[in-house]
C-alpha positions in Angstrom: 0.0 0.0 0.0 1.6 3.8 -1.2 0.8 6.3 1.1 2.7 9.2 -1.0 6.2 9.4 0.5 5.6 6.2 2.3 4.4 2.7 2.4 2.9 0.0 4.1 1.9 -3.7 3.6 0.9 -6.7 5.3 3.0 -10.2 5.4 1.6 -13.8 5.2 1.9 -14.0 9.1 0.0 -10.5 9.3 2.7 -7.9 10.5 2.5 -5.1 9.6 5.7 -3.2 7.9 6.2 -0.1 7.3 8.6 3.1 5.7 8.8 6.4 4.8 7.5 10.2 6.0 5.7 9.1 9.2 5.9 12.5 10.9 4.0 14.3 12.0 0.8 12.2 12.7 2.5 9.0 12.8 0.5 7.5 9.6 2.9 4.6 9.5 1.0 3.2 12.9 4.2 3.9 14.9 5.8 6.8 15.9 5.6 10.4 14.6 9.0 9.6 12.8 10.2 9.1 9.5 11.2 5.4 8.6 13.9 5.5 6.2 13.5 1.5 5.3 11.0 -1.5 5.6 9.9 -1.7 10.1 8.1 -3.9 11.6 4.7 -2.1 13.4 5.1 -3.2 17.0 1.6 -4.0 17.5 -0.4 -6.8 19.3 -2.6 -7.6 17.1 -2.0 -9.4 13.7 -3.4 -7.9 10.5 -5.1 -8.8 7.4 -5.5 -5.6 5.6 -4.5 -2.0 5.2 -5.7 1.2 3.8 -3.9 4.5 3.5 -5.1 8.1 2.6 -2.0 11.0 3.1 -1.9 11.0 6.5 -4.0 8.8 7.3 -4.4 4.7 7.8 -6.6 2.1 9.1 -6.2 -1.4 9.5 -8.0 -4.6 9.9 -7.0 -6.8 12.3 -7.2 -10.6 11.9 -10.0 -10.6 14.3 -11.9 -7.9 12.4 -11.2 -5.3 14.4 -10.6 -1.4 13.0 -7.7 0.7 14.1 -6.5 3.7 12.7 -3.6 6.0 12.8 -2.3 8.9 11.3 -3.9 12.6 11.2 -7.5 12.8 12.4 -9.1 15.7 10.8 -12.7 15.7 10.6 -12.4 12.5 12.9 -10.8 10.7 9.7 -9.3 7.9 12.2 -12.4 7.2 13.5 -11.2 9.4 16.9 -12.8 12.1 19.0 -13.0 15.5 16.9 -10.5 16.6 20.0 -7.9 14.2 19.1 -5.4 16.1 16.2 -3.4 12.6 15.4 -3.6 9.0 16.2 -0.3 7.4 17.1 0.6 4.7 17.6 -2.1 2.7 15.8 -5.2 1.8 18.3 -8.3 0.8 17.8 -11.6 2.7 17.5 -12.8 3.5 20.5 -16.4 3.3 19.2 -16.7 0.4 17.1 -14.3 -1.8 19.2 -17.1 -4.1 19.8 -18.1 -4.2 16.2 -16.5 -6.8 13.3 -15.8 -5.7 10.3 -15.4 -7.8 7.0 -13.9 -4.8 4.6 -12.8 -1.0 4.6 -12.1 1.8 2.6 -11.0 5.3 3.1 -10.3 8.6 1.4 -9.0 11.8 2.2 -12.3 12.8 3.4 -14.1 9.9 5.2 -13.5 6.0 5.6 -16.2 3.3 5.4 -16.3 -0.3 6.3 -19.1 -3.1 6.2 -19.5 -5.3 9.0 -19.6 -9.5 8.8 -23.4 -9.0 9.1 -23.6 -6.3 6.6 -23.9 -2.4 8.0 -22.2 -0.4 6.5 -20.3 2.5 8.8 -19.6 5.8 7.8 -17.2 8.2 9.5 -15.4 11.6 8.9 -16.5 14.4 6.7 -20.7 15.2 6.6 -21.0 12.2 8.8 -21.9 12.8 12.4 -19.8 11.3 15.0 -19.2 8.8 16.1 -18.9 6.5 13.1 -22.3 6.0 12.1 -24.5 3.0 10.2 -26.0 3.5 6.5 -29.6 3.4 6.5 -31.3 1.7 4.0 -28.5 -0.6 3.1 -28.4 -4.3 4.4 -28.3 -7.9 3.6 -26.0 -7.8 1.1 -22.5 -8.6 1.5 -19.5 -6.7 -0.4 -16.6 -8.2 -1.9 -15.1 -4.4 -1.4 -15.5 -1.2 -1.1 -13.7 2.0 -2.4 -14.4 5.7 -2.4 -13.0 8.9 -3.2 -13.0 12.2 -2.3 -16.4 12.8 -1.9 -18.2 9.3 -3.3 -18.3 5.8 -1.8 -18.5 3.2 -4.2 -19.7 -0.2 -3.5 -19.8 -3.7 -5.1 -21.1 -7.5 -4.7 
């Protein structure tokens, strides 16, 4: 995964590894420092995918769990409005409880479907906490993807 001047990927056993500009939000799920080659994320938790958006990051954890780190404008990590950047990677605080089977995320708001469906919307013109979609349910994605100001959706 390219996150501009930096990257970030996943390996078979689920670590997380990642390089590049990491400050000053700590984007890279570490730190607030740059990386200048390929790191292992210290992290509990094993991962099976990664999304990034310029300062920005969420991952999925094994358990389907979301975490986020990085720069939380417009609560883009999923955070408290109060909290400027998320680092080192954590989970979010509201939807801890909740599993999640796919994500997505741009520079202006992330969304994820759950293993029973919902789909949760966070960041800009979405209230917070992450919220649910209304009127969308029983049908399971294969992914998501959106952009700056769409979310686009498949099965």
């Amino acid at each position: 995964m390219f996150i501009r001047d930096s990257s970030i990927g996943i390996d078979e056993k689920g670590n997380a590894w990642s390089w590049g500009w990491g400050a000053p939000y700590g984007q890279l799920g570490g730190p607030c420092v740059d990386i200048p080659v390929p790191t292992l994320v210290e992290s509990k938790y094993k991962f099976k995918a990664v999304v990034s958006e310029h300062l920005t990051t969420l991952f999925l954890t094994d358990s389907g769990m979301l975490c986020s780190s990085g720069s939380n404008p417009m609560s883009l990590c999923g955070h408290k409005p109060s909290m400027v950047k998320v680092s080192p990677l954590m989970p979010i605080p509201d939807l801890v409880d909740v599993k999640f089977r796919t994500m997505s995320l741009s520079i202006h708001h992330g969304v994820a479907q759950t293993e029973t469906g919902e789909i949760y919307l966070w960041g800009l013109n979405c209230p917070f906490p992450p919220t649910v979609l209304e009127g969308f349910s029983n049908v399971i994605l294969k992914s998501l993807g959106n952009g700056d100001f769409l979310s686009l959706i498949s099965n």
